[in-house]
C-alpha positions in Angstrom: 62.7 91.6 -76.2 60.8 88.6 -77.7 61.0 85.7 -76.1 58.6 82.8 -75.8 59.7 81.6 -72.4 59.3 85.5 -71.0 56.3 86.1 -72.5 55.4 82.6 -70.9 56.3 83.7 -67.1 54.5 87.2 -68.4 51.2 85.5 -68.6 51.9 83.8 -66.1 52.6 86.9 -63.5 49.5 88.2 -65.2 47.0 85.2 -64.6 48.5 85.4 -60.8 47.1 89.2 -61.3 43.5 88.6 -61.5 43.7 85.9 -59.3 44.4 88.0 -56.7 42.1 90.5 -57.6 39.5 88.0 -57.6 40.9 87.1 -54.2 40.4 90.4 -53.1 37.3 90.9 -54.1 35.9 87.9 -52.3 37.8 88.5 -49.1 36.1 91.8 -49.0 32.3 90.3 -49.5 32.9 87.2 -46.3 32.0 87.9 -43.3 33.3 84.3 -41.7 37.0 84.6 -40.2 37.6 81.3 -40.8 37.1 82.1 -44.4 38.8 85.1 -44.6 41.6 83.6 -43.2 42.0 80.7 -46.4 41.7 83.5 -48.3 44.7 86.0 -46.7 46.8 82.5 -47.0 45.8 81.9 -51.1 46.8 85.5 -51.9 50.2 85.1 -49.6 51.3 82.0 -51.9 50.0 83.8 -55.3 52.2 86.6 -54.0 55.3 83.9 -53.4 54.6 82.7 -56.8 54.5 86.0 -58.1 57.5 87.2 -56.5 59.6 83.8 -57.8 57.9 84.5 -61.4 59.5 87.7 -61.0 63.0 86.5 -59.9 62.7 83.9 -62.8 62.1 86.9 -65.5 65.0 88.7 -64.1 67.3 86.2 -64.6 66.4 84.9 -67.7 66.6 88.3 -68.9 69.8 89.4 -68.0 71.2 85.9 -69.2 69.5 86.6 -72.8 71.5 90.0 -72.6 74.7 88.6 -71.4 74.1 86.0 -74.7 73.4 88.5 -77.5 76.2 91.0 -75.9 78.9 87.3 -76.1 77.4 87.3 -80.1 77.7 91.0 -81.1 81.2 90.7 -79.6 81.9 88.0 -82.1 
């Protein structure tokens, strides 16, 4: 399915991705706790946000399918 607003939350989800690998990657290297500890809280909102840009995708495309079956029916 082509959509602009899906492909929008899929670049989205995707940018989240390699933010959190980058995350990952620098929690890994530190050594300081305080540190490590901003670091476990930015990857537990990028996971919220990925998890709500997940939710949003869902929705949107079951309401594109519930559209195009209300126009085939027609």
């Amino acid at each position: 399915m082509d959509d602009p607003y899906l492909n929008d939350l899929k670049g989205e989800f995707n940018s989240y991705s390699n933010q959190l690998k980058k995350l990952n990657k620098k929690l890994l290297k530190t050594n300081s706790v305080q540190e490590q500890s901003k670091i476990i809280n930015d990857i537990d909102s990028l996971a919220n946000k990925m998890e709500n840009n997940q939710k949003q995708s869902v929705k949107v495309k079951q309401s594109r399918l519930k559209d195009r079956k209300k126009k085939s029916k027609k």
